[in-house]
MMTF fields as JSON, N, C-alpha, C and O atoms, coordinates in Angstrom:
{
  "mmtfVersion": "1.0.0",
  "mmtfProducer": "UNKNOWN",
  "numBonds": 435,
  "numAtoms": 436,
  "numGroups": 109,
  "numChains": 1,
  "numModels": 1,
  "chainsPerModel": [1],
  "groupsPerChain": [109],
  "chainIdList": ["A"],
  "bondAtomList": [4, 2, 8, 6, 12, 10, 16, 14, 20, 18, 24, 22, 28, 26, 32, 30, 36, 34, 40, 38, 44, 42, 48, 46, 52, 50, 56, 54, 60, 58, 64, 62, 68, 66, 72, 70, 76, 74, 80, 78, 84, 82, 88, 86, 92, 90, 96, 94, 100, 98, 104, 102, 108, 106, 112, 110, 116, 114, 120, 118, 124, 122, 128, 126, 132, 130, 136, 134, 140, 138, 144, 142, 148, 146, 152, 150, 156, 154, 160, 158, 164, 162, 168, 166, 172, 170, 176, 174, 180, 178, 184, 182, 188, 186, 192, 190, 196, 194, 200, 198, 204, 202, 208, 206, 212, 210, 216, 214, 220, 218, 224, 222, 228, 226, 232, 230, 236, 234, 240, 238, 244, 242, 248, 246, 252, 250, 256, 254, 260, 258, 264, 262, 268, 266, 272, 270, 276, 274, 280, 278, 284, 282, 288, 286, 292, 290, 296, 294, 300, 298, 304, 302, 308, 306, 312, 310, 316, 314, 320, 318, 324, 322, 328, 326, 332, 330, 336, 334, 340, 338, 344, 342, 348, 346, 352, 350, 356, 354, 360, 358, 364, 362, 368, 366, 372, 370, 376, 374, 380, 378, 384, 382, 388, 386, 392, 390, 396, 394, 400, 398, 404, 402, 408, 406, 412, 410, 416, 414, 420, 418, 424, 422, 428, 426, 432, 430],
  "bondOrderList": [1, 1, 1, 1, 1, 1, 1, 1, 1, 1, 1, 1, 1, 1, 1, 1, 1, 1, 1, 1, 1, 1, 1, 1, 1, 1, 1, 1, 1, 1, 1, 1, 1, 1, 1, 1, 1, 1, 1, 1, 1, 1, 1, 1, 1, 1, 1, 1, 1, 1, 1, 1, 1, 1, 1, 1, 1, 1, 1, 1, 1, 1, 1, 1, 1, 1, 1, 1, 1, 1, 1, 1, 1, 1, 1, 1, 1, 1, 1, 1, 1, 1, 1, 1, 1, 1, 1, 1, 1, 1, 1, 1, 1, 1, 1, 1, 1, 1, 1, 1, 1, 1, 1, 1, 1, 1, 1, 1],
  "groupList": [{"groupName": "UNK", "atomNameList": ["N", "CA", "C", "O"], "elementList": ["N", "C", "C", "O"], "formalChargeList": [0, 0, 0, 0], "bondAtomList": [1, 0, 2, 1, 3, 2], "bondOrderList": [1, 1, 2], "singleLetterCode": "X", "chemCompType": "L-PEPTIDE LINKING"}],
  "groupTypeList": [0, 0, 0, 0, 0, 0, 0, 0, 0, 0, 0, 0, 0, 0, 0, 0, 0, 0, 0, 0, 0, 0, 0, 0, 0, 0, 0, 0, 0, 0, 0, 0, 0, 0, 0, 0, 0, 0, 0, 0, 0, 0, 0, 0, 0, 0, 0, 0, 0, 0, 0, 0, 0, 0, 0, 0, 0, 0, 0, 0, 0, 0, 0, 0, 0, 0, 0, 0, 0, 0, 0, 0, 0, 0, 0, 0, 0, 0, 0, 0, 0, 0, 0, 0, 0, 0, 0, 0, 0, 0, 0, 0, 0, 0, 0, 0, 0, 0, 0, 0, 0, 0, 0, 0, 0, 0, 0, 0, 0],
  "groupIdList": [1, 2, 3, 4, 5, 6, 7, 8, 9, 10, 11, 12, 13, 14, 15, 16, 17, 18, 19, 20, 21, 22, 23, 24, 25, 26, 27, 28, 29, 30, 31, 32, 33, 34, 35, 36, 37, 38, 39, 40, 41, 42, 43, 44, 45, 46, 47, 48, 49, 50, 51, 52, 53, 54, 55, 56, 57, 58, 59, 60, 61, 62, 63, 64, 65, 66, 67, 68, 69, 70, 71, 72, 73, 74, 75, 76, 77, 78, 79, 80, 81, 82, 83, 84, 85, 86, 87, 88, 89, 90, 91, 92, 93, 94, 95, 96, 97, 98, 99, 100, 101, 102, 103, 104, 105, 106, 107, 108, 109],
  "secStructList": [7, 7, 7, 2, 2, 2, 2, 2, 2, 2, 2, 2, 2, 2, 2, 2, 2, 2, 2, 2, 2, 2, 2, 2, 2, 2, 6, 7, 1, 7, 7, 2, 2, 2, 2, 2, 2, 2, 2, 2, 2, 2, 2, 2, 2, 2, 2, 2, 2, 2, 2, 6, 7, 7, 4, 4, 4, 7, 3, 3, 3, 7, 7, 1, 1, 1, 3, 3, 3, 3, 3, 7, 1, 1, 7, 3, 3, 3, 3, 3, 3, 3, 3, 7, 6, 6, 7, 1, 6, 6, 7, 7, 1, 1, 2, 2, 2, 2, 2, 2, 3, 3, 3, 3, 3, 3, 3, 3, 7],
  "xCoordList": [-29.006, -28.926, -27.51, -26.976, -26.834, -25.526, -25.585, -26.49, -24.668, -24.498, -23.56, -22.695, -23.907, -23.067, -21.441, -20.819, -21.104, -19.481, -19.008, -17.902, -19.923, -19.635, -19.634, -18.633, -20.817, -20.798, -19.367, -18.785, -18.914, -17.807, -17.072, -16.213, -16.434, -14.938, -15.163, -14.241, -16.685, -16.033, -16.057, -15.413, -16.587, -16.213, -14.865, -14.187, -14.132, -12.59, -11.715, -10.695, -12.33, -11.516, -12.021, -11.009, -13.124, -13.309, -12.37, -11.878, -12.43, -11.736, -10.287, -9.641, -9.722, -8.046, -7.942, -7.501, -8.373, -8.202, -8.49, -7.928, -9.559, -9.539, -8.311, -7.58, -8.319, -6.949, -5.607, -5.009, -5.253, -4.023, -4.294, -3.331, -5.46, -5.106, -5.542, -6.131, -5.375, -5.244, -4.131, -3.821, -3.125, -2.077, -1.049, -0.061, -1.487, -0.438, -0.834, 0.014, -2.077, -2.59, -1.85, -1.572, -1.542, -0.95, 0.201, 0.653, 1.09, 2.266, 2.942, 4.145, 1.635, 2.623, 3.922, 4.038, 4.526, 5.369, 6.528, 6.636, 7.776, 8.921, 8.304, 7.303, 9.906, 9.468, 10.98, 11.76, 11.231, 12.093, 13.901, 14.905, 13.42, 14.64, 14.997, 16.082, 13.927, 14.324, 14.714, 15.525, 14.297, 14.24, 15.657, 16.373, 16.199, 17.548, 18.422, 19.477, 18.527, 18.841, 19.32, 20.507, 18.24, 18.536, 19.439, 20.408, 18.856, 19.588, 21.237, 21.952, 21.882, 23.221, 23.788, 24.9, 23.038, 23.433, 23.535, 24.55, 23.248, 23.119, 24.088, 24.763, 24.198, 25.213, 26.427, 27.267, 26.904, 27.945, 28.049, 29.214, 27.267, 27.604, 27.874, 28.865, 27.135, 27.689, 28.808, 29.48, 29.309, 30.683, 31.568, 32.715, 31.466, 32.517, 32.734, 33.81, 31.995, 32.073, 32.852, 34.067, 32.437, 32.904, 34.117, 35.03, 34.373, 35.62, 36.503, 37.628, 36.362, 36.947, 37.882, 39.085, 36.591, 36.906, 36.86, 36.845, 36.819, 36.132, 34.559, 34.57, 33.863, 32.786, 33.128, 32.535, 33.822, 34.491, 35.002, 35.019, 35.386, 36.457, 35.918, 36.546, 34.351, 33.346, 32.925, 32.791, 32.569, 32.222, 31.069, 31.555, 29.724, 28.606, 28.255, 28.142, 28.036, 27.672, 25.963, 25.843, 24.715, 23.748, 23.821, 23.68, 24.116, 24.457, 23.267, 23.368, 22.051, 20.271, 19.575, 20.072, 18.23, 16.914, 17.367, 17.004, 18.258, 18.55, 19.564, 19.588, 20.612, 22.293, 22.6, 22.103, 23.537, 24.698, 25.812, 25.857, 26.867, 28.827, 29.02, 28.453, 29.99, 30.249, 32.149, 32.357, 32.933, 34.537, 34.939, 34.423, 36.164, 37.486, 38.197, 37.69, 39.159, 40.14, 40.682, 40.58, 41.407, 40.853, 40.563, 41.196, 39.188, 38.128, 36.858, 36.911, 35.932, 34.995, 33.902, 34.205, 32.723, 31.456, 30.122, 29.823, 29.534, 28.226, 26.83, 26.785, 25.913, 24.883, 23.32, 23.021, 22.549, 21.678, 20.032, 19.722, 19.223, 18.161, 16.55, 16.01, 16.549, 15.555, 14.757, 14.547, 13.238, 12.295, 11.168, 10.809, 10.328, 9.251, 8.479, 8.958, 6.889, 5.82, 5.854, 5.479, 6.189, 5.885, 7.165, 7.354, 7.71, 8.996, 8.796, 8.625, 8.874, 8.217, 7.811, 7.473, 7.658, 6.725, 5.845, 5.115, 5.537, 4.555, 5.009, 4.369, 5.872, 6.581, 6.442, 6.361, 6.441, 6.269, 7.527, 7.641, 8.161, 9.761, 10.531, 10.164, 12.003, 13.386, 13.359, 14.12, 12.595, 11.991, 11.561, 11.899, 10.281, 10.146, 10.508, 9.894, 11.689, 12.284, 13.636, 13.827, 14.163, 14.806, 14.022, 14.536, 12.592, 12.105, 11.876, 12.24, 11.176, 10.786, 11.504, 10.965, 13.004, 13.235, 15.105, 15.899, 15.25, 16.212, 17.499, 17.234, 19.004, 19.488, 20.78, 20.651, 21.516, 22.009, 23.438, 23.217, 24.479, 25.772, 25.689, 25.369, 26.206, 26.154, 27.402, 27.335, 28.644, 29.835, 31.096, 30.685, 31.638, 32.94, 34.48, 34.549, 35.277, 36.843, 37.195, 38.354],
  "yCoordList": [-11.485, -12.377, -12.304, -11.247, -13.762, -13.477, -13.412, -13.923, -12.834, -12.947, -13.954, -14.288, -14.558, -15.955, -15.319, -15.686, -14.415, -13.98, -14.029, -14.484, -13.502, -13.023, -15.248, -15.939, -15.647, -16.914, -17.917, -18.579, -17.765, -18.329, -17.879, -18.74, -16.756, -16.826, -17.176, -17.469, -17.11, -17.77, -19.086, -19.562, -20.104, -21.702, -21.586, -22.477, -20.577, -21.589, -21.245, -21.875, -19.884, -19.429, -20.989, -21.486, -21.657, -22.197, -23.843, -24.584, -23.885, -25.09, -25.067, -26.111, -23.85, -23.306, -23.969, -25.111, -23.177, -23.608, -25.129, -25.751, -25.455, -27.221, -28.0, -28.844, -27.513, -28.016, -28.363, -29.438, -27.026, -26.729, -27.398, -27.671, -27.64, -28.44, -30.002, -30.712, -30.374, -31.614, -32.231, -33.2, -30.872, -31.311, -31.42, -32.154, -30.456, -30.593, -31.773, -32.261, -32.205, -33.263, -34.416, -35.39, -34.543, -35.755, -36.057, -37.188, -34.726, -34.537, -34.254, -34.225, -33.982, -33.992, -32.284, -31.664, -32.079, -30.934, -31.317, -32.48, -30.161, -30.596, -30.712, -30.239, -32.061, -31.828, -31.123, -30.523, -31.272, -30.791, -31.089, -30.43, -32.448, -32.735, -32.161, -31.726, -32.3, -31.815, -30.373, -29.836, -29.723, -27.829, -27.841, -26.913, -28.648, -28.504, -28.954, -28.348, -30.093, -30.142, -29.191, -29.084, -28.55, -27.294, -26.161, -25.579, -26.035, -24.635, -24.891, -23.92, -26.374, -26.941, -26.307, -25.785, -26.31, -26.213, -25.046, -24.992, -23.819, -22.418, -21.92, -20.917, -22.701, -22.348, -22.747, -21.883, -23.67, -24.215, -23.122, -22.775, -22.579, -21.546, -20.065, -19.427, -19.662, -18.686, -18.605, -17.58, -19.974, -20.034, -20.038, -19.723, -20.217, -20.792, -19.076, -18.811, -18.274, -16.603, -16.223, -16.13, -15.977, -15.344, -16.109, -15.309, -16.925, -17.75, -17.663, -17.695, -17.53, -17.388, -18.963, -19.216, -19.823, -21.131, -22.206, -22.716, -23.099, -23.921, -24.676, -25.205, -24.581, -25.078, -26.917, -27.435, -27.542, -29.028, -29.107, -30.007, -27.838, -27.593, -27.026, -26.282, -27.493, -26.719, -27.762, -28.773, -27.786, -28.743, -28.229, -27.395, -28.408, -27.796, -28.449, -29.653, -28.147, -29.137, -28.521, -27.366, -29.235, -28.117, -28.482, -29.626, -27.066, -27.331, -27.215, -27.59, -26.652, -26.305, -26.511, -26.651, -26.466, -26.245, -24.788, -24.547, -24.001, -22.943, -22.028, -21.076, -23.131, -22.427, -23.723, -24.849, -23.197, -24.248, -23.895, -22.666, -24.401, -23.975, -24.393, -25.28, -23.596, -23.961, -24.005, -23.274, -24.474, -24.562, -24.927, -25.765, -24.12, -24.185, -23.445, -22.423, -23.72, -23.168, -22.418, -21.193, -23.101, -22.456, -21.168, -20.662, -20.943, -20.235, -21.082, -22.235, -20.756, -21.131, -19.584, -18.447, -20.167, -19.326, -19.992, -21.184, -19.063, -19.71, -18.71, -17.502, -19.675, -18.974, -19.408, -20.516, -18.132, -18.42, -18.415, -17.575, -19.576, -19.684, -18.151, -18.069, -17.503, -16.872, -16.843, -15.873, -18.003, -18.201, -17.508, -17.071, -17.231, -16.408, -17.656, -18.746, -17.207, -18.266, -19.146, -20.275, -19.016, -19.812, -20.894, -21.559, -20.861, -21.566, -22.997, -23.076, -24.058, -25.063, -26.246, -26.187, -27.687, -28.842, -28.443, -27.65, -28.898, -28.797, -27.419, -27.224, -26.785, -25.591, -26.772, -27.984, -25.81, -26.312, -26.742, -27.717, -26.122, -26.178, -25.563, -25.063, -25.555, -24.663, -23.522, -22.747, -23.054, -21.53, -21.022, -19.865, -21.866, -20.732, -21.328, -21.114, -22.288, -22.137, -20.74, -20.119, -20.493, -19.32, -18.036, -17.113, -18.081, -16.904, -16.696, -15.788, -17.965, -17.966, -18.491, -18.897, -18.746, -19.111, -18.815, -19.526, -17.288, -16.807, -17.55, -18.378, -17.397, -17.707, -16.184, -15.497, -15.772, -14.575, -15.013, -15.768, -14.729, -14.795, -14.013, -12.886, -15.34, -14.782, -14.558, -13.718, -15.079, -14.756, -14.983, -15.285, -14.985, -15.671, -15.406, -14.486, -16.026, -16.042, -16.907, -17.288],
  "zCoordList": [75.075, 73.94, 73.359, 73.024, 73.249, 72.742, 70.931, 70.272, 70.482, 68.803, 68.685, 69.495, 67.218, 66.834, 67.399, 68.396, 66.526, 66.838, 68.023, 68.316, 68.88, 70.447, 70.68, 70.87, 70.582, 71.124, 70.851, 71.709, 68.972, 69.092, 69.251, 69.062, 69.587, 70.331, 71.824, 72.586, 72.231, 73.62, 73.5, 74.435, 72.642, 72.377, 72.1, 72.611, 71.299, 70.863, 72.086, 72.367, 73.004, 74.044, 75.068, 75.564, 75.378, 75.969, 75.832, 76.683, 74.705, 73.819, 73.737, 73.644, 73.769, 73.522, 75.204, 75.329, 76.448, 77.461, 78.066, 78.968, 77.227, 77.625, 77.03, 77.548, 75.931, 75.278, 75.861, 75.895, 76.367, 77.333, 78.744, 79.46, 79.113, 80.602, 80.018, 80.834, 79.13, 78.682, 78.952, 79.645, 77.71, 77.197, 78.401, 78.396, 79.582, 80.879, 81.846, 82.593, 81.823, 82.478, 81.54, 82.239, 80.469, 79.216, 79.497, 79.323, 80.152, 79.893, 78.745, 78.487, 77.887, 76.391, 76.755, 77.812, 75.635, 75.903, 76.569, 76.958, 76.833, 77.721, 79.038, 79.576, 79.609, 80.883, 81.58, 80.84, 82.935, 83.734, 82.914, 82.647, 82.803, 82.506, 80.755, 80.37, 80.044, 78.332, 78.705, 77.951, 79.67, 80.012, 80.724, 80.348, 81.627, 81.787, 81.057, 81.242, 79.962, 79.553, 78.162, 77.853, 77.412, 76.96, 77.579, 77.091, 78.742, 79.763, 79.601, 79.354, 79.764, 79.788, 78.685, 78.756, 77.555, 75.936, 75.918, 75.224, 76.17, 76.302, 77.316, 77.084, 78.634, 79.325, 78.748, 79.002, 78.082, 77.142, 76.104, 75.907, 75.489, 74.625, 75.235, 74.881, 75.975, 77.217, 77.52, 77.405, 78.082, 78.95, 77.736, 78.052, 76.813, 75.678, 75.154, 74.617, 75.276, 74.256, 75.828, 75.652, 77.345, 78.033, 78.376, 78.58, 78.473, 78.474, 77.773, 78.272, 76.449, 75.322, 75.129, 75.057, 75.094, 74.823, 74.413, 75.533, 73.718, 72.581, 73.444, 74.556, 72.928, 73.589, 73.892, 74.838, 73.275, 73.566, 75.092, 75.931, 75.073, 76.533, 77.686, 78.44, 77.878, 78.443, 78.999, 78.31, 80.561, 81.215, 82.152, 82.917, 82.385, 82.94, 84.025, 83.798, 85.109, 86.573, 86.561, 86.154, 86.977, 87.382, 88.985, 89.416, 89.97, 90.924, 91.881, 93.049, 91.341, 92.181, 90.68, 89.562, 91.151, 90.368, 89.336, 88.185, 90.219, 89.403, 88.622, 87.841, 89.494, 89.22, 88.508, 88.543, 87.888, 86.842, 86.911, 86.959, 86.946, 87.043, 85.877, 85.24, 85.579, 83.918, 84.46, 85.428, 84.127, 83.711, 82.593, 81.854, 82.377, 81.462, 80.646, 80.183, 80.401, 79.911, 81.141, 81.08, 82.577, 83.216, 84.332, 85.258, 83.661, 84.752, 84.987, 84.56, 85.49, 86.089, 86.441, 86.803, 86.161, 86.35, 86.799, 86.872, 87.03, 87.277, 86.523, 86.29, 86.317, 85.66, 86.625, 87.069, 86.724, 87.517, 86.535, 85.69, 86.968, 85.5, 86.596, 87.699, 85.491, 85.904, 85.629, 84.902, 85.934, 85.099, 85.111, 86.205, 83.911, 83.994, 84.423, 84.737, 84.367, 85.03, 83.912, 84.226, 82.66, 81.879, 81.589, 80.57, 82.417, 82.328, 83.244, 84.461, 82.279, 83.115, 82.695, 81.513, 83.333, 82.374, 81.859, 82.452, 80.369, 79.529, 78.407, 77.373, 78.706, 77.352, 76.352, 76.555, 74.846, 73.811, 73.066, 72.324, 73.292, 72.263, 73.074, 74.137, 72.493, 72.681, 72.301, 72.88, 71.34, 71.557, 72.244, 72.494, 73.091, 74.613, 75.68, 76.725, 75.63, 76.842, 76.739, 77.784, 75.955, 75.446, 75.869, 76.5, 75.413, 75.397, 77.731, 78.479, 78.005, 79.599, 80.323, 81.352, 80.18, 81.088, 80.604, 79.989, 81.304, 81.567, 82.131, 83.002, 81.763, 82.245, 82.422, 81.408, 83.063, 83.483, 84.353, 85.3, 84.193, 84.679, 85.962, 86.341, 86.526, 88.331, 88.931, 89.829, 88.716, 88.754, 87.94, 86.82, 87.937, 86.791, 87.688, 88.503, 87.507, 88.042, 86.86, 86.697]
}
């Protein structure tokens, strides 16, 4: 015999999860392109502190699904994106693409 308590948390657990394969079936949330597009903006601020260079003077190529080249002032680097599982269409904001989806300096000259 289940108890009310026990019964509803498994409705909102059941409901939280219908929810979420809605919202990825909707497409609502970022998609590929809003998530690289962020990643650009972060690599621009990256390259601009290790560069030691006005972020204006910062030019970003994305060269794979996972690398980006950043130039100027000049040098040139590259940054490689390291995503957790949750890194992906359907993230909620620019907060957890920050939080899941790593980006890490792969070389610099």
């Amino acid at each position: 015999m289940f108890s009310k308590k026990l019964f509803g948390s498994m409705l909102v657990i059941s409901l939280a999860t219908s929810i979420t394969g809605c919202v990825s079936l909707l497409g609502l949330g970022l998609n590929w392109d809003d998530i690289n597009q962020h990643l650009k903006h972060r690599v621009v601020n990256k390259a601009s502190f290790e560069h030691d260079c006005p972020k204006a003077d910062i030019q970003v190529t994305q060269i794979d699904g996972y690398t980006f080249g950043a130039k100027g002032c000049g040098s040139r680097s590259t940054y490689i994106l390291i995503p957790d599982q949750r890194c992906g269409p359907g993230i909620w904001s620019e907060k957890y693409i920050d939080t899941f989806c790593k980006l890490v300096t792969n070389s610099r000259r």
